[in-house]
LOVODO-27901 format. One record per residue (C-alpha): x, y, z; residue in one letter; chain. Coordinates in Angstrom, 2 decimals. Layout:
LOVODO-27901
<node x="X" y="Y" z="Z" residu="a" chaine="A"/>
...
END
This chain:
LOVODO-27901
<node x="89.36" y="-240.75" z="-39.98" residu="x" chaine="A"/>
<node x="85.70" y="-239.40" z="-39.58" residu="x" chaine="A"/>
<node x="83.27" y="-241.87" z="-40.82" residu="x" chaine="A"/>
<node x="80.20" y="-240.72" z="-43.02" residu="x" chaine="A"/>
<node x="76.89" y="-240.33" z="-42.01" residu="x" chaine="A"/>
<node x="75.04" y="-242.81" z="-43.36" residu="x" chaine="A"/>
<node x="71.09" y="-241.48" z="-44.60" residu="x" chaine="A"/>
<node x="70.04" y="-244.61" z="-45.94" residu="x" chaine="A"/>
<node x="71.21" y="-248.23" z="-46.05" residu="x" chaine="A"/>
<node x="69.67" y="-249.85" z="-48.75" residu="x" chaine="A"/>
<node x="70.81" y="-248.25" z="-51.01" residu="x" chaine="A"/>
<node x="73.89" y="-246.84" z="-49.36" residu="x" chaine="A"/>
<node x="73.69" y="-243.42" z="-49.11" residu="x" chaine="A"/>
<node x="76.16" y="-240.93" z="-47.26" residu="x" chaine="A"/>
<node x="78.42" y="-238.48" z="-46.37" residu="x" chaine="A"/>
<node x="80.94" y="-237.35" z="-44.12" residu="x" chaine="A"/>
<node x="80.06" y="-233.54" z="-41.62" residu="x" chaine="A"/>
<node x="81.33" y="-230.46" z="-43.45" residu="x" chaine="A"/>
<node x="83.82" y="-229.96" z="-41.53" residu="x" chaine="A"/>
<node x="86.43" y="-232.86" z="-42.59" residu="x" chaine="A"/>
<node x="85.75" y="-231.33" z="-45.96" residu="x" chaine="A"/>
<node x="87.91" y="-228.19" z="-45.45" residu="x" chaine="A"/>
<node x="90.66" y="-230.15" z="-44.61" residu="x" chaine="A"/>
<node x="91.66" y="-231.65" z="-47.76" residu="x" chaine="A"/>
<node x="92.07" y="-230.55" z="-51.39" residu="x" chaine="A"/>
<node x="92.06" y="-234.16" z="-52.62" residu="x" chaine="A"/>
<node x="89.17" y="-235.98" z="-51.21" residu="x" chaine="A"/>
<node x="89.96" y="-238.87" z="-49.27" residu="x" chaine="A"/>
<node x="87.93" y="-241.62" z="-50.54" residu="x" chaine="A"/>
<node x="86.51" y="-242.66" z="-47.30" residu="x" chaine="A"/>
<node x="85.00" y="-238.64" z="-47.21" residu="x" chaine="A"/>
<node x="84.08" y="-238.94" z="-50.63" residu="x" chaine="A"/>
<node x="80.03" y="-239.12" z="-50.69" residu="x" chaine="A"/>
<node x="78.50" y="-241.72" z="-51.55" residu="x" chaine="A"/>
<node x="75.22" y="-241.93" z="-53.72" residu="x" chaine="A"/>
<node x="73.26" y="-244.53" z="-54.79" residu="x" chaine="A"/>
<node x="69.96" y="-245.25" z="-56.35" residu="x" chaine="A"/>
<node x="69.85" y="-249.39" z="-56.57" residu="x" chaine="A"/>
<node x="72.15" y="-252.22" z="-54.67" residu="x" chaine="A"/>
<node x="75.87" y="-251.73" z="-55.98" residu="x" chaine="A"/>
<node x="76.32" y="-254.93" z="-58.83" residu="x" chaine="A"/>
<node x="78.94" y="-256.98" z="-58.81" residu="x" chaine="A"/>
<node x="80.84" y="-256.85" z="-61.45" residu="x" chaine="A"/>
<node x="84.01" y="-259.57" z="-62.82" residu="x" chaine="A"/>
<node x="86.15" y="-256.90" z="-64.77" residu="x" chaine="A"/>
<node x="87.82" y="-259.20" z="-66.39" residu="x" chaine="A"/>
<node x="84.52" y="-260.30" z="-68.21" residu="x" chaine="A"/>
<node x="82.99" y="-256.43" z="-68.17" residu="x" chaine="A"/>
<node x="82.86" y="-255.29" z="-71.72" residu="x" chaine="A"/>
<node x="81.56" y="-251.30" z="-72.53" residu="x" chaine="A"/>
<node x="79.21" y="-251.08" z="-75.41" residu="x" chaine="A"/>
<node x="78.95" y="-248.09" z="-77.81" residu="x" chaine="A"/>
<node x="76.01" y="-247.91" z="-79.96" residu="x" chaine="A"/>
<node x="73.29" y="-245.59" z="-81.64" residu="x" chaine="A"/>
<node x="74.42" y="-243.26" z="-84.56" residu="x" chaine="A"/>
<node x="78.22" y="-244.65" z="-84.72" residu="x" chaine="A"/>
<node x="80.05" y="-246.33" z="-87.91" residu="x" chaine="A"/>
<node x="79.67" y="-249.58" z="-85.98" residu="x" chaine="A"/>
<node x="78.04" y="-250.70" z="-82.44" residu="x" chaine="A"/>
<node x="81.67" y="-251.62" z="-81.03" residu="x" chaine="A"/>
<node x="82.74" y="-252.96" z="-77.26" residu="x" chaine="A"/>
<node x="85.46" y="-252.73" z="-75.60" residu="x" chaine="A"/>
<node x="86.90" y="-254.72" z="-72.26" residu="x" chaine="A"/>
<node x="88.31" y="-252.60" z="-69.83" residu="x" chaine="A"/>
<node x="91.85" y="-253.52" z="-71.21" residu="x" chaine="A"/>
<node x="90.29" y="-252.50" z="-74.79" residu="x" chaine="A"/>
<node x="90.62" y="-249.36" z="-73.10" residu="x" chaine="A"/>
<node x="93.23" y="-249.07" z="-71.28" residu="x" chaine="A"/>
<node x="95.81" y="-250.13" z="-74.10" residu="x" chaine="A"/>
<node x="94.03" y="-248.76" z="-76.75" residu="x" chaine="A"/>
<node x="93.61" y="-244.77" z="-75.52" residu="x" chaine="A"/>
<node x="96.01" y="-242.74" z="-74.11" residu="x" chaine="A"/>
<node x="95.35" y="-242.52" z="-70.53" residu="x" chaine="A"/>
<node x="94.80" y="-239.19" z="-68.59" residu="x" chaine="A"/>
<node x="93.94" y="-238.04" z="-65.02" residu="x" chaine="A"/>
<node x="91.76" y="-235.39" z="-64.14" residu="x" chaine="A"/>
<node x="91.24" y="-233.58" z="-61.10" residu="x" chaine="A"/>
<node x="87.54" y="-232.87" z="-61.17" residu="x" chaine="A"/>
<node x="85.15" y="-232.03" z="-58.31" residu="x" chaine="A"/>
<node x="81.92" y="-234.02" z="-58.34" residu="x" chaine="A"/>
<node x="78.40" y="-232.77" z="-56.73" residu="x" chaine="A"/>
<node x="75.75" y="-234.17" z="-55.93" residu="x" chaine="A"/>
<node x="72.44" y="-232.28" z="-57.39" residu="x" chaine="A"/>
<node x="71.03" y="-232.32" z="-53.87" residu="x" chaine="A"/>
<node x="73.72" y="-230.99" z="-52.00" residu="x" chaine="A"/>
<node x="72.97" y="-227.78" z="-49.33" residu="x" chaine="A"/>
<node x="68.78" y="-229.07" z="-49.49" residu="x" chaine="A"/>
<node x="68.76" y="-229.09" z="-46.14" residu="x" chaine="A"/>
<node x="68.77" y="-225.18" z="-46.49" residu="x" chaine="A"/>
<node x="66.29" y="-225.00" z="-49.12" residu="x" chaine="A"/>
<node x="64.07" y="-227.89" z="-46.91" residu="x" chaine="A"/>
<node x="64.26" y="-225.11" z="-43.80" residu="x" chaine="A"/>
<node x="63.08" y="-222.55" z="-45.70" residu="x" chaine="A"/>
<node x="60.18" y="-224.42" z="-47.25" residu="x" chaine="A"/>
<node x="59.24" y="-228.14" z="-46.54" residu="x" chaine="A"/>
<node x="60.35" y="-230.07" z="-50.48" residu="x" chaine="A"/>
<node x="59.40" y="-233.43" z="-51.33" residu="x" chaine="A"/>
<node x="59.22" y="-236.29" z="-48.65" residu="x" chaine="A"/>
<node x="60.84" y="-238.63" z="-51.38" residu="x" chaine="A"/>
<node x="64.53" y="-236.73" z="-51.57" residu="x" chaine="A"/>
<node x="66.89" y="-237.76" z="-48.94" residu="x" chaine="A"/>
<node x="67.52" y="-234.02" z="-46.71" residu="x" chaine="A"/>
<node x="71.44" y="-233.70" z="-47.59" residu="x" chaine="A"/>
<node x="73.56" y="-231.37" z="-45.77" residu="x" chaine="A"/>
<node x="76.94" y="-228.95" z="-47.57" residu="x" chaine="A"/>
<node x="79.02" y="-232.65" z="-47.82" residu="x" chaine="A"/>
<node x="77.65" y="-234.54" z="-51.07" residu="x" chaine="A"/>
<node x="80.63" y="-233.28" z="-52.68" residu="x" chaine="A"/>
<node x="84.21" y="-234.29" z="-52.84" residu="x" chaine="A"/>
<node x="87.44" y="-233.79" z="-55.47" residu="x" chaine="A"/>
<node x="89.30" y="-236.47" z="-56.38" residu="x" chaine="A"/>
<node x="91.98" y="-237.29" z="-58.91" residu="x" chaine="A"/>
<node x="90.45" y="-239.63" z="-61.81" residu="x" chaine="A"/>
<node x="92.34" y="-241.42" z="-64.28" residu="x" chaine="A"/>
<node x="90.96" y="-243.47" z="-67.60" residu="x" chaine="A"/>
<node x="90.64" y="-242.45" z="-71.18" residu="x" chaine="A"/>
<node x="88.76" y="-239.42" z="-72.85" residu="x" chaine="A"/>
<node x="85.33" y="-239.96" z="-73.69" residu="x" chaine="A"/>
<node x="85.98" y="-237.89" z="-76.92" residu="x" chaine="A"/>
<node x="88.89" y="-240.16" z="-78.09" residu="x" chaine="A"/>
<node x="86.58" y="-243.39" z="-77.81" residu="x" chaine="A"/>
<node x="83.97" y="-241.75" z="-79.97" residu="x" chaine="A"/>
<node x="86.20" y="-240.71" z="-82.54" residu="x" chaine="A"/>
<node x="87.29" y="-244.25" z="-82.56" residu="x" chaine="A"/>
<node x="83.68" y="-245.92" z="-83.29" residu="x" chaine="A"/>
<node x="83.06" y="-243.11" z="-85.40" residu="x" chaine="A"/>
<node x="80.10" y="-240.65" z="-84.85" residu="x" chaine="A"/>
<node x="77.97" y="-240.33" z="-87.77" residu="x" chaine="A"/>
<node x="75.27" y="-237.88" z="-86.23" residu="x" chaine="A"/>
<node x="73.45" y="-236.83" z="-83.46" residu="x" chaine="A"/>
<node x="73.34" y="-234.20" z="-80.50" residu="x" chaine="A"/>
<node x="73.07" y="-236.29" z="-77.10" residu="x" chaine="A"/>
<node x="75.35" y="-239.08" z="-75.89" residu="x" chaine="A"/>
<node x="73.78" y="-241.52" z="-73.17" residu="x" chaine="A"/>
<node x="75.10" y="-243.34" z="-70.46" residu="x" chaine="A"/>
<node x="73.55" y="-246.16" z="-68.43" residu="x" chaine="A"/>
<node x="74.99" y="-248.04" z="-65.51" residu="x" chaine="A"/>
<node x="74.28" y="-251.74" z="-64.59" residu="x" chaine="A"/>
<node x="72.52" y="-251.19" z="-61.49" residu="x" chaine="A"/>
<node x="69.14" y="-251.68" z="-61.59" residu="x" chaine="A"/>
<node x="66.77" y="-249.72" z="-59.20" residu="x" chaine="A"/>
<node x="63.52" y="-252.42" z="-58.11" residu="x" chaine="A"/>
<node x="60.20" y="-251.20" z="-58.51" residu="x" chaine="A"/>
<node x="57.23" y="-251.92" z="-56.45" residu="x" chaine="A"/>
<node x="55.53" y="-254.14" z="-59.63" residu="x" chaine="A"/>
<node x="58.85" y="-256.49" z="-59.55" residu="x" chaine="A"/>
<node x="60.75" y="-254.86" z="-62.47" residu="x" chaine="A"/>
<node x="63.35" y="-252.77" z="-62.33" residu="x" chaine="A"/>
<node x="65.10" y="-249.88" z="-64.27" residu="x" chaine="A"/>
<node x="69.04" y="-248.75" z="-64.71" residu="x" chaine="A"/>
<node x="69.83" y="-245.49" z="-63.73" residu="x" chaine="A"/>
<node x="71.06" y="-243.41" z="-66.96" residu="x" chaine="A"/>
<node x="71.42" y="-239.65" z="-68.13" residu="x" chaine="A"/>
<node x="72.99" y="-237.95" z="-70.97" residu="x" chaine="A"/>
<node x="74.88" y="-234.50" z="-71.83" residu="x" chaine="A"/>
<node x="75.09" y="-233.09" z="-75.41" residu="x" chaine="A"/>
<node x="77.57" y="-234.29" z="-77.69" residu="x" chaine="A"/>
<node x="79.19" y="-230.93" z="-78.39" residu="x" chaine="A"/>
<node x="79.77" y="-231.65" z="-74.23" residu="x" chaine="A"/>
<node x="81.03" y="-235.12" z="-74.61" residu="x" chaine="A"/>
<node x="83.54" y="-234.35" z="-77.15" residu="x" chaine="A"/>
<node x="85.27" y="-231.42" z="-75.23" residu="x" chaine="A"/>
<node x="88.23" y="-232.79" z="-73.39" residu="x" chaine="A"/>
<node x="86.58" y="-232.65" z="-70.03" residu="x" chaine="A"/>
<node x="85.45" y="-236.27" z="-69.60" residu="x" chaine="A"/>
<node x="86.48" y="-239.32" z="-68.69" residu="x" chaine="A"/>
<node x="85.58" y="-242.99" z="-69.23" residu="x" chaine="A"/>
<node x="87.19" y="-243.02" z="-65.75" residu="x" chaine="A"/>
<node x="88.69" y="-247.07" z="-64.02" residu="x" chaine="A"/>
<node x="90.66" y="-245.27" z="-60.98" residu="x" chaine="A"/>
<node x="90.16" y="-242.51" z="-58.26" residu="x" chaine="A"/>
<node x="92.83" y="-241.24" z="-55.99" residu="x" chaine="A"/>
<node x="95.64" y="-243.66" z="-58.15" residu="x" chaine="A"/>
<node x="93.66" y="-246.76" z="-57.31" residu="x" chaine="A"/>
<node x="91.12" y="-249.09" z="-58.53" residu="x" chaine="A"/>
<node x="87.20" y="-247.10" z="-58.63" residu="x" chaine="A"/>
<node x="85.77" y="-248.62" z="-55.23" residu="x" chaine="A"/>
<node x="82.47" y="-250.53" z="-55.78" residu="x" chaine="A"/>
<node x="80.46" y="-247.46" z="-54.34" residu="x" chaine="A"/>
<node x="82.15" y="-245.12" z="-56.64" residu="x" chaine="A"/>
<node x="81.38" y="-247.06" z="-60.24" residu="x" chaine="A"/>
<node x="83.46" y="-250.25" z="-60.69" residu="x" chaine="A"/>
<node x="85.31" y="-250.53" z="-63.57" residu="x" chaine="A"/>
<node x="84.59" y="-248.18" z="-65.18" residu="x" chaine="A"/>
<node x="82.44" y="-245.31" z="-64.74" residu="x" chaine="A"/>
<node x="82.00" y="-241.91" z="-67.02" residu="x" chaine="A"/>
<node x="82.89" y="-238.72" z="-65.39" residu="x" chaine="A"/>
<node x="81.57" y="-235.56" z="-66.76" residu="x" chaine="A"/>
<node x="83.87" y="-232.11" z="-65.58" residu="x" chaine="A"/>
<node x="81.55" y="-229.17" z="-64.58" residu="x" chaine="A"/>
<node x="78.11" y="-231.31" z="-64.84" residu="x" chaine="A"/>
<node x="75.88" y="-232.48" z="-61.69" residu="x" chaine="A"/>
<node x="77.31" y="-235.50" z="-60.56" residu="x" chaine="A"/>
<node x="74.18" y="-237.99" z="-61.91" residu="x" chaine="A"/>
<node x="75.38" y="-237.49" z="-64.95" residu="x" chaine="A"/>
<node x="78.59" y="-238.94" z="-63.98" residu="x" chaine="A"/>
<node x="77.02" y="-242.43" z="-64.72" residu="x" chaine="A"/>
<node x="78.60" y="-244.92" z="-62.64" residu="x" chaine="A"/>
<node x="79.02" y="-248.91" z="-63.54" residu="x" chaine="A"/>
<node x="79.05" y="-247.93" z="-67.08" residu="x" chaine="A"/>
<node x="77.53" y="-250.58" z="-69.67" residu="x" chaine="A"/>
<node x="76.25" y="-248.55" z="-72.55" residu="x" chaine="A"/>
<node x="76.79" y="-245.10" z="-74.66" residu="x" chaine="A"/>
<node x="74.50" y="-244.43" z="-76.79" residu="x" chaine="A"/>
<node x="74.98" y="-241.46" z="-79.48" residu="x" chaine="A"/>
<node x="71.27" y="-240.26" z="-80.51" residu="x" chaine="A"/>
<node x="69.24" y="-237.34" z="-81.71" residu="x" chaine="A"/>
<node x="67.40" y="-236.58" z="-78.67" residu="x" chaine="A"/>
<node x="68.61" y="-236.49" z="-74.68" residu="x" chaine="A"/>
<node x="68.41" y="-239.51" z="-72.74" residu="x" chaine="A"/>
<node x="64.42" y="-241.29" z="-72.18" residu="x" chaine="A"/>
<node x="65.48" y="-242.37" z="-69.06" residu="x" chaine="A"/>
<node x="63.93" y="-241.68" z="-65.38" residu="x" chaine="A"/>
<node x="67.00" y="-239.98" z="-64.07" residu="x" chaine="A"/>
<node x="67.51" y="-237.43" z="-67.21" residu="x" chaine="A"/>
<node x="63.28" y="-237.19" z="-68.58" residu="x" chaine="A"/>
<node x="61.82" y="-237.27" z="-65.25" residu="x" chaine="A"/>
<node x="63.73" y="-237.09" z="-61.71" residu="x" chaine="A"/>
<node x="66.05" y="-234.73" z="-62.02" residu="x" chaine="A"/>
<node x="64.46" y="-231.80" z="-63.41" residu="x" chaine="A"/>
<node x="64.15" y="-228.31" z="-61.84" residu="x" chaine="A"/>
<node x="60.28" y="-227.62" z="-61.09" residu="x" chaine="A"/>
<node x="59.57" y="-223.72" z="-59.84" residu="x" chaine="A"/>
<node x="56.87" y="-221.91" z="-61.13" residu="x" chaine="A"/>
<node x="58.66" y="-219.68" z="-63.14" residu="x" chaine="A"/>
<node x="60.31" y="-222.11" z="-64.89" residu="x" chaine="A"/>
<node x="57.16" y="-223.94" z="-66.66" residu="x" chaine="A"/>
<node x="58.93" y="-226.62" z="-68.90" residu="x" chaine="A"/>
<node x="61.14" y="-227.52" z="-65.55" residu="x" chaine="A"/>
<node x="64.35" y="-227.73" z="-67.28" residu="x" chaine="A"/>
<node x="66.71" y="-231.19" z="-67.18" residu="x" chaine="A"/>
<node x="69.74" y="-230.44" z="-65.01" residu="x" chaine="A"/>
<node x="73.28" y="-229.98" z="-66.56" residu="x" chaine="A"/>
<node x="76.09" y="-228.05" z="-65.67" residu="x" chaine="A"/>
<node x="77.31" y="-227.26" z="-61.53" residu="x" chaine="A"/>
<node x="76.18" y="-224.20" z="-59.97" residu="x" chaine="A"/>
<node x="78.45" y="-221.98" z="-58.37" residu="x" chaine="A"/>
<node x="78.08" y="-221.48" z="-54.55" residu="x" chaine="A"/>
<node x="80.26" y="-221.23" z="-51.79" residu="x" chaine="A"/>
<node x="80.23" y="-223.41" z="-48.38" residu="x" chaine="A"/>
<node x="81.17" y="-222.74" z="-44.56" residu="x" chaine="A"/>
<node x="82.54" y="-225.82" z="-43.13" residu="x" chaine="A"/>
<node x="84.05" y="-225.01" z="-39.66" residu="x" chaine="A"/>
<node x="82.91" y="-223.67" z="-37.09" residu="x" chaine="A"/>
<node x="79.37" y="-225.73" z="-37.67" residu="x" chaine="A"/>
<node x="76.95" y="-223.48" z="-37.97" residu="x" chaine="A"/>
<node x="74.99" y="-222.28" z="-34.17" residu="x" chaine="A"/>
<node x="78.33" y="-223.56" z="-32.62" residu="x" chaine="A"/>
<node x="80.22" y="-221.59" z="-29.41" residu="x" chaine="A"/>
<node x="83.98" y="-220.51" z="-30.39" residu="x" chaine="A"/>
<node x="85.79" y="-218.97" z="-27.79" residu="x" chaine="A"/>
<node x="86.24" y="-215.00" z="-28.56" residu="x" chaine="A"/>
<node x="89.76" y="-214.32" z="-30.28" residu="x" chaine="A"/>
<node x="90.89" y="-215.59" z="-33.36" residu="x" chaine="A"/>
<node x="88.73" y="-217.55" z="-35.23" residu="x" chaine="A"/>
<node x="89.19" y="-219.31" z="-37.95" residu="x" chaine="A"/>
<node x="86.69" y="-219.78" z="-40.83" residu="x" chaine="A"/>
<node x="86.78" y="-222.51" z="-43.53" residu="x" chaine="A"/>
<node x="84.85" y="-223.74" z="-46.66" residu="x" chaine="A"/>
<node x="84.72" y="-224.56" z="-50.21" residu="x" chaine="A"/>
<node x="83.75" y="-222.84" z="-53.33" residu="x" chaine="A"/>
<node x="82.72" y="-224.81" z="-56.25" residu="x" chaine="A"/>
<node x="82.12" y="-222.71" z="-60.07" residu="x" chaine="A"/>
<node x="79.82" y="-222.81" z="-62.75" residu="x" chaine="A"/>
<node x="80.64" y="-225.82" z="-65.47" residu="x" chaine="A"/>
<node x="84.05" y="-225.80" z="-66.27" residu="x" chaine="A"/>
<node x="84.65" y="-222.31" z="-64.59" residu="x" chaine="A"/>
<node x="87.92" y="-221.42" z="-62.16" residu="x" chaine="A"/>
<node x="86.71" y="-219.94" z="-59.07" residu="x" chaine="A"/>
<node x="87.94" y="-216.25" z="-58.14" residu="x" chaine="A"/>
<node x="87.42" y="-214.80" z="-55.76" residu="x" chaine="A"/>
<node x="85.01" y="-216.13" z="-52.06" residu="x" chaine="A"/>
<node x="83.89" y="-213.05" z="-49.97" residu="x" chaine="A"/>
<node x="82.74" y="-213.99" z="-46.27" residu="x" chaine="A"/>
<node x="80.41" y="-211.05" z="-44.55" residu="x" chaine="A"/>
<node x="80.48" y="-211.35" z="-40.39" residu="x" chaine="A"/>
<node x="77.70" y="-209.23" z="-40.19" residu="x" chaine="A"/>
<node x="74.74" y="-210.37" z="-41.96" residu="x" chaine="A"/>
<node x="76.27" y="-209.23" z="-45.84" residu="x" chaine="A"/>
<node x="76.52" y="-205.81" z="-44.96" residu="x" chaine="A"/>
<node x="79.77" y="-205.42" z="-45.18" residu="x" chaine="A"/>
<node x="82.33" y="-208.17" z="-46.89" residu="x" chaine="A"/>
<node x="86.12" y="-209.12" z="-46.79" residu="x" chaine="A"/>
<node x="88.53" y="-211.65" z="-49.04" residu="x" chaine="A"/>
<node x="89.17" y="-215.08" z="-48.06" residu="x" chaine="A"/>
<node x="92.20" y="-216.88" z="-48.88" residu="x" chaine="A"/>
<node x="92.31" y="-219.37" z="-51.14" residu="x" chaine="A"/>
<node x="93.77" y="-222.17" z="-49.92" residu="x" chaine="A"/>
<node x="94.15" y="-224.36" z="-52.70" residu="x" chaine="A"/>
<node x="94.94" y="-223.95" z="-56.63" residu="x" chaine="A"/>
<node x="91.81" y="-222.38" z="-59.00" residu="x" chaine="A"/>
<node x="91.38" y="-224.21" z="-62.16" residu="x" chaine="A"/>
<node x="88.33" y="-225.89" z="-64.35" residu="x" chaine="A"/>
<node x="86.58" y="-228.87" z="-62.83" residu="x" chaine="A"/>
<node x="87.63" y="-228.53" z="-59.31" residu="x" chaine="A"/>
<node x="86.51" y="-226.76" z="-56.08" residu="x" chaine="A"/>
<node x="88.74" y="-224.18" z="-54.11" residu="x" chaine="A"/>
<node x="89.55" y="-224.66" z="-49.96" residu="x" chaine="A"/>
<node x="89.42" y="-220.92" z="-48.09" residu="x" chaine="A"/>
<node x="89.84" y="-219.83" z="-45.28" residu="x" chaine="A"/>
<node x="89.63" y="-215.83" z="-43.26" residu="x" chaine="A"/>
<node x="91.39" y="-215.49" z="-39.59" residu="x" chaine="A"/>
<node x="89.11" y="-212.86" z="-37.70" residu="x" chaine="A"/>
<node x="89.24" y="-211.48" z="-34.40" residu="x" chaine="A"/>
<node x="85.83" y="-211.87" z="-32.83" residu="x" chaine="A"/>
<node x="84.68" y="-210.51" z="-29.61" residu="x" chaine="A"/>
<node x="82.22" y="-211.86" z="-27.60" residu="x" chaine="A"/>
<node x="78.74" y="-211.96" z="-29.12" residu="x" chaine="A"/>
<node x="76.23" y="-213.54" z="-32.10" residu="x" chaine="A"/>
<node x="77.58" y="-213.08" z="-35.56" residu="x" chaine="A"/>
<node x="75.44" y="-214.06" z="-38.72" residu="x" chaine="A"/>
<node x="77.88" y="-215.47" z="-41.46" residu="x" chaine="A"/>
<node x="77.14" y="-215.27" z="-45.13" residu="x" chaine="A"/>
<node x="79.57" y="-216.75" z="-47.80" residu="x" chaine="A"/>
<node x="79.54" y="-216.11" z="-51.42" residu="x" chaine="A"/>
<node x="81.47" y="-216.47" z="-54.67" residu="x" chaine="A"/>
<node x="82.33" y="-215.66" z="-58.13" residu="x" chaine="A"/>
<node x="84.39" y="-217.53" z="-61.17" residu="x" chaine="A"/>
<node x="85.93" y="-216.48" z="-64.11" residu="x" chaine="A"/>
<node x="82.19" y="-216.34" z="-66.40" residu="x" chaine="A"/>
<node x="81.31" y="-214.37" z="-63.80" residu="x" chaine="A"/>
<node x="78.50" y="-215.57" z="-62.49" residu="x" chaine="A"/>
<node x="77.23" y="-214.68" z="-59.04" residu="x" chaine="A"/>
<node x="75.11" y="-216.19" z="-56.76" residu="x" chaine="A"/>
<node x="71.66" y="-215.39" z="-55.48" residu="x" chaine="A"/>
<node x="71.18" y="-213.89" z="-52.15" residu="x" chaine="A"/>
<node x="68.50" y="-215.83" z="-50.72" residu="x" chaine="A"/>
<node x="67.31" y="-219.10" z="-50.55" residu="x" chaine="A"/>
<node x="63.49" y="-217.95" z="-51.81" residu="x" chaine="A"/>
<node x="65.27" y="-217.23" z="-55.34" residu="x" chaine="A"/>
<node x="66.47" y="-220.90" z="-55.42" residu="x" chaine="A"/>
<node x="63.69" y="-223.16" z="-53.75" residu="x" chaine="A"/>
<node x="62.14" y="-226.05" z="-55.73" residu="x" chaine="A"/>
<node x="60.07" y="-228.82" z="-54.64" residu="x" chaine="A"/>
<node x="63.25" y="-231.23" z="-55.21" residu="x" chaine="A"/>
<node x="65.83" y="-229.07" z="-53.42" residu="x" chaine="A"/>
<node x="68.16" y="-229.56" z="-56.42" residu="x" chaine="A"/>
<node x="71.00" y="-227.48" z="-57.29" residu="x" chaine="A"/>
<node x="70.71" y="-224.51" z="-54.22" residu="x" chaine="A"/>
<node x="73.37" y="-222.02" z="-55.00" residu="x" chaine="A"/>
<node x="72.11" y="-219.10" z="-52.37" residu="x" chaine="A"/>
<node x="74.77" y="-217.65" z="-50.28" residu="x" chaine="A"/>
<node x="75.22" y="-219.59" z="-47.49" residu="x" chaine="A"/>
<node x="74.68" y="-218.39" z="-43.64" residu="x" chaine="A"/>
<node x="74.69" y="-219.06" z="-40.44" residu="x" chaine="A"/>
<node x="75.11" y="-218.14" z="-37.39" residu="x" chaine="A"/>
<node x="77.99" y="-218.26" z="-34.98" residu="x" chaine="A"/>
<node x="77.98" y="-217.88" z="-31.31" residu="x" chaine="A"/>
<node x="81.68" y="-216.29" z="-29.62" residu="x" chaine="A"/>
<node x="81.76" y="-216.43" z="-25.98" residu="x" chaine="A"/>
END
């Protein structure tokens, strides 16, 4: 199996090319991205214990076997993104901050996740008020001065008690892998994946949205039009071309062209268009793989190309329809979070 490409070490950051993506509708977990802000903890679960705190009847915690035997158990077949995936376009265009690791189209992956609903644990502890529900995880990011901080986030808590999230202890029908947030991590369906909080500890029910670096500070969308540079939430919709890589040589005949397509939130994805000629004219993909809320659609198109240079463009809608934007100047931000443009390249058949 193709192994990832690994960006940074310490932390472990990485992902597999593009192309292995196509190729399966359930994400293999060694293809399944990994990101990381602080060294992975270790973690005994038989001594891990959740806490749940803030405007509840009654700070309460639960074991991992609280859990499991005390909620019904569900499994979800979600998609999860990370907020940086396609910057490497957006970096192209425009140079973005030397601090954010230059992803390619792979920081993404769909998996099958199985725990308990989030919303059935806080009807258990009993929410009393409040509009934001935190997470934080127990890694712990160093700091130049010799502290450190846990990396954290929230989503509202007319969000958290919908029934698309998970306090989530398996992926793929086994145990959560240490990269991916064990025991227990929280999985949010439709959201950017940091909020996704892995090597959950704490939930916090409060008044306000989460105080802490990841949700106040780091991953916020700053363009000049948008002056109060808005906290990320929900998954943008955009379409990706995984095979052929793009400025590759395909020998002229039939060619086949594959991707993904990811909607907005909790959207189903409808309909992908790919244009061989630079979006002037378009054509229906197949969809590969079933459309339905949380996860990303495979596609493909068969064309007949003769020799020559063809410029690619890929695009999608979903059932809120929403579109995408055309061009990657409508989309750039210093942080090259969340690009949705249409996605092109170019394609040499010879």
């Amino acid at each position: 199996m193709t192994p990832q490409i690994t960006f940074t070490d310490a932390p472990l950051n990485s992902a597999p090319i593009p192309a292995v993506l196509a190729q399966h509708f359930i994400t293999p977990v060694p293809l399944f991205f990994i990101r990381n802000h602080a060294p992975v903890p270790s973690i005994n679960a038989d001594d891990y214990h959740l806490r749940i705190d803030g405007l509840v009847n009654k700070m309460t915690e639960f074991s991992l076997r609280d859990l499991q035997q005390q909620f019904p158990i569900y499994t979800l077949t979600a998609s999860l993104a990370c907020a940086g995936n396609r910057r490497d376009e957006l970096n192209a265009f425009q140079a973005i901050s030397a601090s954010e690791i230059v992803w390619g189209g792979a920081t993404i992956g769909n998996a099958t996740w199985t725990g308990v609903l989030l919303k059935d644990v806080l009807a258990a502890v009993g929410v009393t008020a409040g509009e934001h529900v935190a997470f934080e995880g127990a890694d712990r990011e160093p700091l130049p001065d010799g502290s450190t901080r846990a990396f954290g986030g929230s989503i509202p808590l007319t969000k958290a008690l919908s029934g698309d999230n998970l306090l989530a202890f398996a992926m793929n029908d086994a145990p959560l892998p240490p990269d991916h947030g064990y025991p227990l991590r929280a999985l949010v369906g439709g959201y950017i994946g940091a909020r996704s909080v892995k090597w959950l500890e704490r939930i916090t029910v409060q008044n306000t949205p989460s105080t802490n670096y990841y949700q106040a500070t780091a991953y916020r969308l700053h363009r000049p039009e948008l002056p109060d540079s808005p906290m990320l939430g929900e998954q943008p919709l955009y379409a990706l071309i995984c095979a052929p890589s793009p400025n590759s040589t395909v020998p002229a005949g039939q060619v086949v062209l594959q991707g993904y397509a990811i909607p907005h939130g909790t959207e189903t994805i409808t309909n992908v268009e790919l244009s061989l000629d630079g979006g002037a004219t378009w054509q229906a993909a197949h969809l590969d793989s079933p459309q339905s809320a949380h996860s990303w659609v495979l596609w493909r198109i068969e064309a007949d190309l003769s020799t020559g240079e063809y410029s690619i463009v890929a695009r999608a809608t979903d059932s809120g329809g929403n579109q995408q934007p055309s061009d990657l100047a409508q989309v750039w931000n210093d942080k090259g979070y969340v690009n949705n443009a249409y996605h092109r390249m170019t394609l040499y058949v010879g």
